[in-house]
C-alpha positions in Angstrom: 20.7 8.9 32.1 17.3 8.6 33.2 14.7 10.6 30.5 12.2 12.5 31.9 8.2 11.2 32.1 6.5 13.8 30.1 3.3 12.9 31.5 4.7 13.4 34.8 6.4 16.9 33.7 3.2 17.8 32.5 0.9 17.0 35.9 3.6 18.6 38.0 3.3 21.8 35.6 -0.4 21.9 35.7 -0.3 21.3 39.9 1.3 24.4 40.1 -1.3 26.5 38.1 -3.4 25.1 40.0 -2.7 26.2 43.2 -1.6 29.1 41.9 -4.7 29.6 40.9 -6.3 28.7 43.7 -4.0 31.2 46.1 -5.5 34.2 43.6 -9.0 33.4 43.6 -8.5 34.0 47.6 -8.7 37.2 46.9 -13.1 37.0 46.6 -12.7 36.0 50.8 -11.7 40.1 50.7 -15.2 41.2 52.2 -15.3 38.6 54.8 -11.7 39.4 56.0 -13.0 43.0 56.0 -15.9 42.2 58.1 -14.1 40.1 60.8 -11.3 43.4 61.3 -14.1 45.6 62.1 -15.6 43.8 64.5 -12.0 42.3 65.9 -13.2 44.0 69.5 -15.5 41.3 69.9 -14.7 37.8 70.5 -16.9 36.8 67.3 -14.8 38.9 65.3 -11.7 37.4 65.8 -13.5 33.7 65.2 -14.2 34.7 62.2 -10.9 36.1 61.1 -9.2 32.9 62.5 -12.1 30.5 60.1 -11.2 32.4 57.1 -7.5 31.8 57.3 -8.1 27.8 58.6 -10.7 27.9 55.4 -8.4 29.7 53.1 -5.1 27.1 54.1 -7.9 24.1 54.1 -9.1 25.2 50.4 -5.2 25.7 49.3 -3.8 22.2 50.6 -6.6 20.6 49.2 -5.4 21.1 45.6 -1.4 20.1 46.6 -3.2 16.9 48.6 -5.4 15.9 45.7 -2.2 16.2 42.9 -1.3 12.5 42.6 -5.1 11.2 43.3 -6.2 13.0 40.1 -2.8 12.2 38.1 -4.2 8.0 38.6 -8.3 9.5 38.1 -8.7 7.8 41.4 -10.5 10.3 42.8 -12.9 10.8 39.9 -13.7 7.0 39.9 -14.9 6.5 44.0 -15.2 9.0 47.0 -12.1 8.7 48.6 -11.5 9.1 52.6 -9.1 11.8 52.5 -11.2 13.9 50.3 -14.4 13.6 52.2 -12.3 14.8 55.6 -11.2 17.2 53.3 -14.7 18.5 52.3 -16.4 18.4 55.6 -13.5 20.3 57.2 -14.0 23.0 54.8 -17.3 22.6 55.2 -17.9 22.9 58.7 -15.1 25.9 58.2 -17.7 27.8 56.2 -20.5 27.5 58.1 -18.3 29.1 61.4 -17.8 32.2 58.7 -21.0 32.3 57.8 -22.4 32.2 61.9 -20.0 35.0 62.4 -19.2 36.8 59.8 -22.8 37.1 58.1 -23.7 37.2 54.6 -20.2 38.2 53.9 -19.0 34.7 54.4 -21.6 33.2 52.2 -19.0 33.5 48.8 -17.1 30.9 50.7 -19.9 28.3 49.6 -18.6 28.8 45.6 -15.0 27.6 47.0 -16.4 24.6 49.0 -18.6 24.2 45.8 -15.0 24.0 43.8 -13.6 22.1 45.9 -16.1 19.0 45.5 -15.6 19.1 42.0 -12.1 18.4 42.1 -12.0 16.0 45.2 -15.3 14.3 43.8 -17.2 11.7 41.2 -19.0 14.4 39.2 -22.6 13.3 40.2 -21.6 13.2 43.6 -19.8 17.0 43.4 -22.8 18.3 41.2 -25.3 17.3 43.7 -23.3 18.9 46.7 -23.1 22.1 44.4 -26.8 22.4 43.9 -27.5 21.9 47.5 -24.9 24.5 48.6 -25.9 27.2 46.1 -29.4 26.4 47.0 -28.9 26.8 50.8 -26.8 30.1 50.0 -29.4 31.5 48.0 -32.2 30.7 50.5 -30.5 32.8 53.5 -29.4 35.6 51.0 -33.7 36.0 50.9 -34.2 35.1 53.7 -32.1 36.1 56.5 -33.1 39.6 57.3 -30.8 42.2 56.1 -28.8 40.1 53.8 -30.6 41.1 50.4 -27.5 42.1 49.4 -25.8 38.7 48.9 -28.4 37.0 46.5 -27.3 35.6 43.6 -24.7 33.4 45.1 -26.8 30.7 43.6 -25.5 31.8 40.4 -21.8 32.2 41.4 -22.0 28.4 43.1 -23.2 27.6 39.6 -20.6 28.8 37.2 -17.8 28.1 39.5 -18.8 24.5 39.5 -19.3 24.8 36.1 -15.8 25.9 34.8 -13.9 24.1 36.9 -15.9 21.2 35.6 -14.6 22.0 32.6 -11.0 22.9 33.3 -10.6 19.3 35.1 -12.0 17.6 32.2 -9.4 20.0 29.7 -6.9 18.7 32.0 -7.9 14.9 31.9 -8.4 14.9 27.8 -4.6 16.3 28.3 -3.3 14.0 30.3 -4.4 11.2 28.4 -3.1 12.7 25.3 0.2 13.0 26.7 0.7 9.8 27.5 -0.9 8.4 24.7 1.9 10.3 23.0 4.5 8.9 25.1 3.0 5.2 24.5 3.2 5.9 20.9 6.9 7.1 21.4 7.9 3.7 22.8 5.9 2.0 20.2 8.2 3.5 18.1 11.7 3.0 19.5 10.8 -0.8 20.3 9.5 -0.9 16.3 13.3 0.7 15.5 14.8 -1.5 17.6 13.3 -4.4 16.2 14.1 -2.7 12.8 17.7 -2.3 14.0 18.6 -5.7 15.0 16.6 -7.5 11.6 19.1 -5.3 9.8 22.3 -6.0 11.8 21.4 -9.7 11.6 20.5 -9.4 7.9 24.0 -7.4 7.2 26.2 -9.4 9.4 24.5 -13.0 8.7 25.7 -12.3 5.2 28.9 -11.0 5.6 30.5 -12.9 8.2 29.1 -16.0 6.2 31.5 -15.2 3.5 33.9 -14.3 5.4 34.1 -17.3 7.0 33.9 -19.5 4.0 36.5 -17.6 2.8 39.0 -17.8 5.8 38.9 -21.4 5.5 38.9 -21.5 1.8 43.0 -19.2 3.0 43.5 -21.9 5.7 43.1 -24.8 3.7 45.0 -23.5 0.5 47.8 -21.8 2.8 50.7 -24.1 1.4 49.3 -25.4 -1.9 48.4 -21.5 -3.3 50.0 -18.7 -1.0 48.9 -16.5 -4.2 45.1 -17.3 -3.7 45.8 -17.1 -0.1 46.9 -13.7 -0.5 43.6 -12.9 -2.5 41.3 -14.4 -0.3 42.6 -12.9 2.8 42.3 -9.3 0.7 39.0 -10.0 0.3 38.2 -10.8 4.2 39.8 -7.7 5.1 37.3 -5.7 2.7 34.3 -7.6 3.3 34.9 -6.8 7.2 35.8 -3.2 6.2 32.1 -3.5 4.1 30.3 -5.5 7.0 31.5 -2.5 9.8 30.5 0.5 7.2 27.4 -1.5 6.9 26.6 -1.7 10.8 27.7 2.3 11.0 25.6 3.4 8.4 22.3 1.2 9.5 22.5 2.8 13.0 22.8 6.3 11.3 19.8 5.0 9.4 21.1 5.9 5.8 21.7 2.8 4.3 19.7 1.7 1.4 20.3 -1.7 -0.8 21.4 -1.7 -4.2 20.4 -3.9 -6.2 23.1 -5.1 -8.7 25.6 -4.5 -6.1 24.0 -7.5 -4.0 24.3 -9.6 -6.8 27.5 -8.8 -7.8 28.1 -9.8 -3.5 26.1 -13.6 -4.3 28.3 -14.1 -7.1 31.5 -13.7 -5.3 30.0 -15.3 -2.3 29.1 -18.3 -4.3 32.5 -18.8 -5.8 34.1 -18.8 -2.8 32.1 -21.1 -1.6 32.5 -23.1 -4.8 28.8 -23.3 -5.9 28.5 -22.4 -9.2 26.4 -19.4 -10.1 23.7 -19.1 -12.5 22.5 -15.1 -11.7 21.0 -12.3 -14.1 23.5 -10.0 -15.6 20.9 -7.0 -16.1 18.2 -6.0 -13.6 16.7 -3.1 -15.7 13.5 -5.5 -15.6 12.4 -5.0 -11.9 10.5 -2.9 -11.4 11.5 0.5 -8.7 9.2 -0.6 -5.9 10.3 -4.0 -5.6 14.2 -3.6 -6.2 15.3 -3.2 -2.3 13.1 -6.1 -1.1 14.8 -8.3 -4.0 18.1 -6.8 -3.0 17.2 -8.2 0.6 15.9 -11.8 -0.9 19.3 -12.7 -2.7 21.2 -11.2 0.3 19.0 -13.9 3.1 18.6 -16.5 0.0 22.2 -16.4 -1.1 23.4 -16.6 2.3 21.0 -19.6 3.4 22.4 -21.2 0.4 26.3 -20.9 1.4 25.6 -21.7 4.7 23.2 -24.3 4.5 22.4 -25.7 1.6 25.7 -27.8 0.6 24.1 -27.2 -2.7 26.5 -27.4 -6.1 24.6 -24.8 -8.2 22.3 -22.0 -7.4 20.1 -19.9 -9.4 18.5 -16.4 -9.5 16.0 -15.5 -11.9 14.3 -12.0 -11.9 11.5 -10.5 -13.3 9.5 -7.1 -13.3 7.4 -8.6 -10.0 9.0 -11.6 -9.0 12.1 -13.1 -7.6 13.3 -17.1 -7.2 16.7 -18.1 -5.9 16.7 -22.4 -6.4 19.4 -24.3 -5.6 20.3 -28.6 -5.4 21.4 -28.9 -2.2 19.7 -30.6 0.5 16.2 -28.8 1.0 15.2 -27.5 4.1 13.3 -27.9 7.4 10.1 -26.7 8.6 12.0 -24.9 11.9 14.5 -23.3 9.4 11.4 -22.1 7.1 9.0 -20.7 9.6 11.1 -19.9 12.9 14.4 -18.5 11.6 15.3 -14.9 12.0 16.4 -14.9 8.7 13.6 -15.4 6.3 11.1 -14.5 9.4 12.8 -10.7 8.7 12.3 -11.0 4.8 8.7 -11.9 4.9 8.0 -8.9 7.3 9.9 -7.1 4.7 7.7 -8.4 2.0 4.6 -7.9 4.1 5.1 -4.3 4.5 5.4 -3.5 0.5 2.6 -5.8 -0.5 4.3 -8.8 -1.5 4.5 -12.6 0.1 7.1 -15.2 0.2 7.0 -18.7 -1.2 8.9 -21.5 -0.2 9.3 -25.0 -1.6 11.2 -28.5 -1.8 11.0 -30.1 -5.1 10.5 -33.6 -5.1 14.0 -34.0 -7.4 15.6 -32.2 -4.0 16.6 -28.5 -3.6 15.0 -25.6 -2.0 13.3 -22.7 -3.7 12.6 -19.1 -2.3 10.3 -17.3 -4.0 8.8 -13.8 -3.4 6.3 -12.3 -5.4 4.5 -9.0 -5.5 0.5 -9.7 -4.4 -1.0 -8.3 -7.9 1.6 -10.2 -9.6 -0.3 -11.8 -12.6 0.7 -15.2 -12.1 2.5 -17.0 -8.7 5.6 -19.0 -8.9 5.1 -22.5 -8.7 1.3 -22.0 -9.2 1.4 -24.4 -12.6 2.4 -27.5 -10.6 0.7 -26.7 -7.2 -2.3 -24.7 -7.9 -3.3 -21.1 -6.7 -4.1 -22.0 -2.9 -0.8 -23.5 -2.5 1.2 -20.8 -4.5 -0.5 -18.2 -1.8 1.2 -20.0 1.3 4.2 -21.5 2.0 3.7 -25.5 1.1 3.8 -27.6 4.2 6.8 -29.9 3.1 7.3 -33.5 2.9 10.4 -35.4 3.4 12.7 -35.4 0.2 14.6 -38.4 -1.2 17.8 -36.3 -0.8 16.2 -34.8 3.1 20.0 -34.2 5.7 17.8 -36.5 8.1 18.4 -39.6 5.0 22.0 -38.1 4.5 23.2 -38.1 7.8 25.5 -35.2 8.9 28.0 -34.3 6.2 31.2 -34.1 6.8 32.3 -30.8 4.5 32.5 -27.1 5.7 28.2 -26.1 4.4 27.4 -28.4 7.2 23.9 -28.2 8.2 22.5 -25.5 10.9 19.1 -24.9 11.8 18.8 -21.1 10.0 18.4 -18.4 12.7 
């Protein structure tokens, strides 16, 4: 289903008001209506009664005509075509009420006066206003027997004046509706982006277990049916965990816990058969930086299993700071700086304050750091200096680099990380 433009829904709303408004203020032609019905036995009578409708219809359409011109400011920007014709029809309109109808016709110079605002670049329509409230005033004093109708001048003056002002109510509106409604897709494409880091992040993890695990059943189906048995338990309630996962990120509830990821790593590394060295307490860390650790040995972990082919992997924790290290195989530059993965986790870190560290030690391995920004000290700043510990190293190949090692052969084979 299609949603509604608000913007749109807005200028439509307005429109109507507007000509609405327009229809009512017809009601100031009264006297010149008057005038033409008492003098409908002549010929010049019933001119003027057929001007005042034609000008009345004229000054109406012009505000339905004008609706999408002003939605784009078009009209406020050059003089357009269409609203000149517009304006000299109504002009020429007014001065047939004015020859026949006498100085009760000379109101209708505040309407064409109203008109140019709204059809018109405000120099342009100020300038047309002065003129017409100036000509109006000068035969009001002039004209003999038309005393009566001075001060039309004035009227000319605070018509222009207030429409002026409505317009410009309207425009500072406009624009704030749809700044509104840019800000509103701003925010569903941020969610969305927020949406899919998180599904990747949840399901990047989970399935990798799963599938370490499922082949873990397949290759110990007739040497251990009991283990079988165990590890096919656990894929059934790691993909019960992975869907109430996915449910409860769209809902938008779900928060990481802490030990409960690294009680996840540990099992996740044992099936994988890299031994674990992780912290058994976490009361350390401190509140603010718990769910972004939670996150860090959720991708870490994970890039570990899947790509590492590492034999051990630790996690140490401290109030500030984080580092998962493991002996496997290092990493690439690609997998560092263009993967989904750890591309998510230093958004992540960016957001609370705190920046990511990577390295490959020359003895071979990969380290992921993340460290809060007023952290005291950096990891890794003892052997590579401060500037370095503030940016992710640019690596060189390791002895131990897959590109030396070929492609192994075992089930950790090498991907690029996404």
């Amino acid at each position: 289903m299609t949603m509604p433009d608000p913007l749109a829904t807005y200028e439509r709303k307005f429109s109507r008001y507007a000509v609405l408004g327009a229809v009512v203020w017809l009601v100031f032609l009264a006297p010149a209506v008057q005038q033409g019905w008492r003098e409908r036995g002549f010929v010049i009578g019933w001119v003027g009664l057929v001007s005042v409708f034609g000008f009345a219809g004229v000054y109406v359409w012009s505000f339905v005509w004008g609706r999408e011109k002003r939605r784009s400011g078009e009209l406020w920007r050059r003089v357009d075509r269409g609203a000149a014709t517009f304006f000299l029809v109504l002009l020429a309109l007014a001065v047939v009420m004015v020859l026949t109808l006498h100085s009760s016709a000379l109101g209708s110079a505040v309407y064409v006066a109203v008109v140019g605002i709204t059809l018109f670049p405000v120099r342009l329509a100020v300038l047309l206003a002065v003129a017409l409230g100036a000509v109006a005033e000068l035969l009001a004093r002039k004209v003999p027997g038309w005393e009566g109708a001075d001060g039309v001048a004035l009227s000319v003056g605070l018509a222009t004046f207030a429409v002026w002002g409505i317009w410009q109510a309207t425009r500072r509106s406009m624009d704030l509706a749809l700044a509104r409604e840019e800000n509103a897709q701003l925010a569903i494409g941020q969610e969305r982006a927020r949406m899919a880091r998180d599904v990747h992040d949840i399901l990047g993890h989970s399935l990798t277990v799963i599938a370490v695990k499922a082949e873990l059943a397949g290759r110990l189906l007739t040497a251990n049916p009991d283990r079988v048995r165990s590890e096919v338990a656990d894929i059934e309630r790691l993909s019960r965990d992975a869907l109430a996962d996915v449910r409860r990120t769209v809902e938008g509830y779900r928060e990481l816990s802490l030990p409960i990821e690294i009680t996840r790593a540990r099992a996740a590394l044992e099936a994988a058969e890299i031994h674990a060295d992780l912290p058994g307490s976490t009361d350390d860390v401190l509140s603010q930086w718990r769910e972004l650790f939670a996150w860090t040995i959720r991708e870490g972990v994970t890039n570990v299993v899947r790509h590492s082919g590492a034999r051990q992997c630790t996690v140490s924790l401290g109030a500030d700071r984080i580092r998962i290290t493991d002996d496997g195989r290092g990493c690439s530059q690609v997998a560092v700086h263009g993967g989904n993965g750890l591309g998510g986790l230093r958004e992540r870190a960016a957001g609370v304050g705190a920046r990511i560290v990577t390295e490959t030690p020359s003895e071979g391995g990969f380290s992921l750091a993340v460290i809060a920004a007023n952290s005291a000290t950096s990891a890794g700043a003892s052997s590579r200096g401060p500037r370095e510990a503030a940016h992710p190293p640019t690596r060189q190949p390791a002895a131990r680099s897959a590109a030396a090692a070929g492609p192994p052969a075992d089930r950790r084979a090498w991907e690029v990380a996404r």
